[in-house]
Residue, then its C-alpha position, 0 to 999 in steps of 0.5 A: x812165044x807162040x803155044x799150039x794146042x790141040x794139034x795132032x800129026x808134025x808141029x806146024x812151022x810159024x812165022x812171026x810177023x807183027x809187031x816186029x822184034x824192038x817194036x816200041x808200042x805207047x798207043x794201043x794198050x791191046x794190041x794184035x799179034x799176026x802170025x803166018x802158020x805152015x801145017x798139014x791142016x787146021x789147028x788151034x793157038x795161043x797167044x802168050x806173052x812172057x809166058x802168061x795166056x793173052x788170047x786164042x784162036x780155035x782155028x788157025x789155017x794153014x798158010x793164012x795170016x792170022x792175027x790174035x788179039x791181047x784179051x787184056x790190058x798191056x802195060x808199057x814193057x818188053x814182052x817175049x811172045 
């Protein structure tokens, strides 16, 4: 589940791109999470994972793949984000 944050005007649209759905990840204990947004303009967005903050980014531009960064240690699981 991606969150947007301080946006004001129509919700952006967001495309997740990576990992994929059923990606299996036994590596990288912090991994990133890439997104592409379609807004009428910058905005900021939260990365959670089932449901709890994982990181952020102040200023998403429209049409740019983004990608944010767990800002903690992952364990092995499914995650919804």
């Amino acid at each position: 589940m991606a969150a947007l944050t301080e946006h004001s005007g129509p919700a952006p649209t967001i495309y997740l791109m990576a990992p994929a759905n059923n990606t299996q990840n036994t590596t990288e204990r912090r991994p990133y999470f890439t997104f592409n947004a379609s807004a009428e303009s910058a905005f900021a967005c939260t990365l959670y994972l089932n449901g709890t903050g994982y990181g952020y980014n102040s200023s998403v531009e429209n049409n740019t793949e983004t990608a944010i960064r767990a800002n903690a240690t992952l364990a092995n699981g499914d995650y919804d984000w």
